[in-house]
C-alpha positions in Angstrom: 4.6 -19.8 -10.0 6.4 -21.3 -13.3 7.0 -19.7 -16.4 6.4 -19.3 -20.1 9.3 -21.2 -22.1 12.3 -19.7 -23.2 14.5 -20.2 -26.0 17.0 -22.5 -24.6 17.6 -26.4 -24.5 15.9 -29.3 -22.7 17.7 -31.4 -20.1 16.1 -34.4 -18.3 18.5 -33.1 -15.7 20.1 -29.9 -14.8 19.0 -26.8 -15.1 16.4 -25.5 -17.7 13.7 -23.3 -18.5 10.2 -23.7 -16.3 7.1 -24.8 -18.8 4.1 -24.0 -17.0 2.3 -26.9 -18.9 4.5 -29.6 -18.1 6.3 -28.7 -14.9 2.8 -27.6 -12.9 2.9 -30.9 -10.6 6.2 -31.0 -9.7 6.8 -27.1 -8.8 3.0 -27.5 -6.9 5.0 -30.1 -4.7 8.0 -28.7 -4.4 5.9 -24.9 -3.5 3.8 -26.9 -0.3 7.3 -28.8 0.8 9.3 -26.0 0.9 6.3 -23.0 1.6 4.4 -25.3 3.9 4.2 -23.0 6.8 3.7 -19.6 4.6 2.2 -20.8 1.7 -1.5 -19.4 1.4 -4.2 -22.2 1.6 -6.2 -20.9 -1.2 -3.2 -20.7 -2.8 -2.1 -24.0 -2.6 -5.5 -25.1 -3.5 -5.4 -23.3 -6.4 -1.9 -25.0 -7.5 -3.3 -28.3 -6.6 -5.8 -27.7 -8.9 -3.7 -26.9 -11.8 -1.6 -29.7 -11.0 -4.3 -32.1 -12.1 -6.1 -30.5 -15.0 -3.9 -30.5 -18.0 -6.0 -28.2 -20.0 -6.2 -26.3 -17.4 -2.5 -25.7 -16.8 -2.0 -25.3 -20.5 -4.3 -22.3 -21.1 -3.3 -20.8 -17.7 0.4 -21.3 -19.1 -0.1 -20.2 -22.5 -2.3 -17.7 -22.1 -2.5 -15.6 -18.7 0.7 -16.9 -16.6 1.0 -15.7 -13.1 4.7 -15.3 -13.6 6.0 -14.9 -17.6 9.4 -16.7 -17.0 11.2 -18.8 -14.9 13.9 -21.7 -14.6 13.5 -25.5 -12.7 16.3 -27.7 -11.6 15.8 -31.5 -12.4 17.1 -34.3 -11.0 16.6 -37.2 -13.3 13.5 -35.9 -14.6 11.9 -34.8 -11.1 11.9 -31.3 -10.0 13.9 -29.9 -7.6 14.5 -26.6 -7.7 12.4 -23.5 -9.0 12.5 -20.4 -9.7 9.8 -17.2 -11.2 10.7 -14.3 -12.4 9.2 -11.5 -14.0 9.7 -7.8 -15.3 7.1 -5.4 -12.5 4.3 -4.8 -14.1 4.7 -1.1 -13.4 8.5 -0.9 -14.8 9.6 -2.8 -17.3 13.2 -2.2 -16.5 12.7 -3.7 -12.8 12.9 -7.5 -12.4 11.2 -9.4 -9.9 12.4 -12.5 -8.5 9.8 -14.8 -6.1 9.3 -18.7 -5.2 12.9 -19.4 -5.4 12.7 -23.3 -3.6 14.9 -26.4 -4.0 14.0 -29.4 -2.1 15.1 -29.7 1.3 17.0 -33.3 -0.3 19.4 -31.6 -2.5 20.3 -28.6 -0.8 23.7 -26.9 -0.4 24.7 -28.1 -3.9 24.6 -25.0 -5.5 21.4 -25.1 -7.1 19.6 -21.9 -5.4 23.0 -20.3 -6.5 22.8 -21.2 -10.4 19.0 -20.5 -10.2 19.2 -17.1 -9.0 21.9 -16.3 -11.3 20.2 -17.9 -14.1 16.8 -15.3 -13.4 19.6 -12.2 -12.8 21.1 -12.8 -16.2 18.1 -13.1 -17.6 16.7 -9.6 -16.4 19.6 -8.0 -17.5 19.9 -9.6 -20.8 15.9 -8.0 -21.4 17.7 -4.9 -20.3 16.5 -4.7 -17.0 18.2 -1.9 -14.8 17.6 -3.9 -11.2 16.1 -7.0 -9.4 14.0 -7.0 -6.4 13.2 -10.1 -4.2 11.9 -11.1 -1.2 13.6 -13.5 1.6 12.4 -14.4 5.3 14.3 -13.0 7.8 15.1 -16.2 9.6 16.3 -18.1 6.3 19.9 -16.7 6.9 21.2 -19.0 4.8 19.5 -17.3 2.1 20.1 -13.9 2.9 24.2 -14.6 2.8 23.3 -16.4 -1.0 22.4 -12.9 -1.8 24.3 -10.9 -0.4 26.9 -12.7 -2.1 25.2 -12.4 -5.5 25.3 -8.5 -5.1 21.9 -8.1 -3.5 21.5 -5.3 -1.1 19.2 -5.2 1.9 16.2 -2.2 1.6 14.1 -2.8 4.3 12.3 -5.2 6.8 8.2 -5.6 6.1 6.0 -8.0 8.6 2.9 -10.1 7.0 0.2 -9.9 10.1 -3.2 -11.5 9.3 -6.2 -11.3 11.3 -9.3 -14.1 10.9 -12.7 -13.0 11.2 -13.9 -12.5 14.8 -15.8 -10.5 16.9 -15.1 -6.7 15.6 -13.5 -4.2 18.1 -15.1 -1.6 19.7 -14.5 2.3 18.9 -11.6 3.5 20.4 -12.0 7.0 20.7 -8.9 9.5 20.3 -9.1 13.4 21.3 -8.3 15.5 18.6 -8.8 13.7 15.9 -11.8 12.7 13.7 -11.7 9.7 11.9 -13.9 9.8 9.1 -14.1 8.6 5.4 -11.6 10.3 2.9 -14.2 13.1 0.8 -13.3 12.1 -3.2 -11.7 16.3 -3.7 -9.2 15.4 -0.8 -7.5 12.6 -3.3 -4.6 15.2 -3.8 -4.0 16.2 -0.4 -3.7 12.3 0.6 -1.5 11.6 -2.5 1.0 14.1 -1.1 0.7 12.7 2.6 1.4 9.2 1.4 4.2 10.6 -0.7 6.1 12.3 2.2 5.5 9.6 5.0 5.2 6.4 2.9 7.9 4.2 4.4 10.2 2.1 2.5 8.7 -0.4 0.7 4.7 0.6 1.1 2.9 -0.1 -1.8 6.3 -1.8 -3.4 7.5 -2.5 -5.9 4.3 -0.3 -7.3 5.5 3.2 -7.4 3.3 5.8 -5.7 1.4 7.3 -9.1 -1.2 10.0 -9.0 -3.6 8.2 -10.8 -4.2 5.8 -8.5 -5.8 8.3 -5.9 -7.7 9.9 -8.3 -11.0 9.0 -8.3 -12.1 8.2 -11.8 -15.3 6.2 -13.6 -13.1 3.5 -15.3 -11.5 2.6 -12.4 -15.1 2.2 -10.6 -16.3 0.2 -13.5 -13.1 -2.0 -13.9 -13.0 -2.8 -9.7 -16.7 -3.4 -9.8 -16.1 -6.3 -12.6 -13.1 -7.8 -10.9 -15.3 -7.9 -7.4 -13.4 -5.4 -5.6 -14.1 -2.8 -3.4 -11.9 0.0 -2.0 -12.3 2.6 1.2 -9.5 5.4 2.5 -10.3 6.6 5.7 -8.6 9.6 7.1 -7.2 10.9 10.4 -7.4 14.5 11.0 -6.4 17.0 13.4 -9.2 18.6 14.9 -7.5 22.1 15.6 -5.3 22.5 12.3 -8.0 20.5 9.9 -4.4 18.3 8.7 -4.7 14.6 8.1 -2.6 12.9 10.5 -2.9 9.5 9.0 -4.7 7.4 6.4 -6.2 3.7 6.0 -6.4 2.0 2.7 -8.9 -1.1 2.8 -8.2 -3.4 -0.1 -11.7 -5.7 -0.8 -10.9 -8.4 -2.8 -13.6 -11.1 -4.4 -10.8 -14.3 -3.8 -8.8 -15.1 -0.8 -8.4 -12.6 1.4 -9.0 -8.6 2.2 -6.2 -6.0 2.7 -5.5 -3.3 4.6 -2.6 -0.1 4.6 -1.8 2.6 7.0 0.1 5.6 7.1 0.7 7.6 10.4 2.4 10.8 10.8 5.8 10.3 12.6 4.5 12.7 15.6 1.4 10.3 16.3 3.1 6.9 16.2 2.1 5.0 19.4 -1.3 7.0 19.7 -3.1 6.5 16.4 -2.9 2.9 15.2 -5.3 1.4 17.7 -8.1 3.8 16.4 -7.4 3.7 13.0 -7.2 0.1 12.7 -10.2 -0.7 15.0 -12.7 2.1 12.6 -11.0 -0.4 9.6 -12.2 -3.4 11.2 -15.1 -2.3 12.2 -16.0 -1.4 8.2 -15.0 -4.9 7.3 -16.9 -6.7 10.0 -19.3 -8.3 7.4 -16.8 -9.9 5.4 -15.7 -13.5 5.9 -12.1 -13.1 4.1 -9.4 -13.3 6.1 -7.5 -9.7 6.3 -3.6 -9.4 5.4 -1.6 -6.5 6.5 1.9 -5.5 5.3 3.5 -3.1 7.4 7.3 -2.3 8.4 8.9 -5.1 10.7 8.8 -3.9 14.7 6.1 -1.3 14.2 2.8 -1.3 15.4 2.8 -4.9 17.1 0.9 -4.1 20.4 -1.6 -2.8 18.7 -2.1 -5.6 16.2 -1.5 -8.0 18.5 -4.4 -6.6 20.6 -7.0 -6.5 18.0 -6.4 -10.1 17.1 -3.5 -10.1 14.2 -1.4 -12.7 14.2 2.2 -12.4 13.1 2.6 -14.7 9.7 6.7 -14.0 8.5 9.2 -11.3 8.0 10.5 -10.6 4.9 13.9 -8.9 3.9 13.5 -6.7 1.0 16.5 -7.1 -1.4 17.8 -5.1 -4.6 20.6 -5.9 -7.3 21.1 -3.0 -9.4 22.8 -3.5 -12.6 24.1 0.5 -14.0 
């Protein structure tokens, strides 16, 4: 969403630095008018409801902003354009960019142009090494802007999601045992996900150690924020070698999440098992259950346990060395 101010001047029209404080209402519009098909609806509830509390919108700004900075164009005082962006919390030399919108009214005027350079120049004026964003696949339009702007394309990721229903029955698979992952295995799945992740799983996080290590603080802090998290393995009854992985992400908000890794030589043959043991653990819980997986992979199954195809997203990079 919007940002924390920056150091630069005020216009009533033009473009300027986003102030999460004032500017809440109009980006809130302009987010459902140009999102309104992927927008999430907790999300947008959530924006909504920051639109009308000042106080609200003031501490959220001030104190814990979902994005840090960000620039708005204005028309005469009303907002048209927007624009987040953000060093990754995992590398403060990699820029994100996200929720780049202008209003469908005052398009092709050059405003997503001067937007996206305006969040570019920042990043590399805080010494930033690259930016990463995100654009749908059908939004060609877009795509061209960036390519133009020096953005490269990294990979294709799909969005599926899945409403509760009925869970699926097991779907059993000779020669391999799905089970639990045992905590003294974390190493052994660390280096599976390192050699088969593709691009852009679990992105722009990097792929650490520590976050397959079991470990009593990261119990305690997951058991304070309301989550919950299972790895389930796949593996090969007659060498004992995992064969592929599922990573079930519980959240206490909007939604549950789900990863999954399969070795190259069991593509086609391991995704409906895996996925139907993952539903089957979350068949209790009433979120809705997100999935981010490489674009044209896995569909039949997904399709067949009841996901449902939400957009495509081109991952893009501008490297600045």
């Amino acid at each position: 969403m919007a940002a924390r101010t920056l150091p630069l001047p005020q216009k009533n029209s033009g473009l300027r630095p986003a102030d999460l404080r004032r500017d809440m209402p109009g980006i809130a519009a302009l987010m459902e008018i140009c999102f309104a098909d992927t927008l999430d609806h907790h999300l947008a509830q959530e924006m909504r409801m920051l639109s009308n509390s000042g106080l609200l919108s003031w501490f959220v700004g001030a104190v814990a902003p979902s994005w840090q900075f960000g620039f708005v164009w204005v028309e005469e005082g009303r907002i048209v354009g927007n624009i987040s962006t953000q060093p990754s919390e995992y590398d403060s030399r990699t820029w994100l960019i996200a929720n780049v919108a202008v209003h469908p009214d005052y398009r092709r005027r050059g405003y997503a142009r001067a937007l996206t350079e305006a969040a570019t120049r920042l990043a590399q004026e805080q010494h930033g090494v690259r930016v990463l964003l995100q654009v749908n696949r059908n939004n060609t339009d877009a795509h061209r802007l960036y390519e133009g702007l020096g953005f490269a394309s990294l990979t294709l990721r799909t969005t599926w999601q899945r409403q509760r229903s009925a869970e699926p029955g097991a779907i059993p698979l000779p020669g391999v045992e799905l089970r639990p992952a045992r905590a003294d295995e974390w190493p052994i799945e660390f280096e599976f996900a390192v050699k088969h992740r593709p691009e852009g799983y679990n992105w722009p996080k990097p792929l650490r150690r520590g976050d397959w290590r079991p470990s009593l603080w990261r119990a305690i802090t997951q058991f304070f924020n309301g989550q919950r998290e299972e790895r389930w393995v796949a593996v090969e009854t007659t060498t004992g070698n995992i064969v592929g992985n599922a990573r079930l992400e519980l959240g206490s908000g909007a939604k549950d999440q789900i990863g999954f890794l399969i070795r190259p030589d069991w593509a086609g043959r391991l995704e409906r098992p895996l996925l139907a043991v993952a539903l089957r653990r979350l068949s209790r819980r009433y979120l809705p259950l997100y999935i981010d997986h490489p674009a044209d992979e896995a569909e039949a199954p997904l399709r067949e346990l009841g996901f449902k195809s939400l957009q495509t997203l081109i991952w893009m990079q501008k490297d600045f060395l």
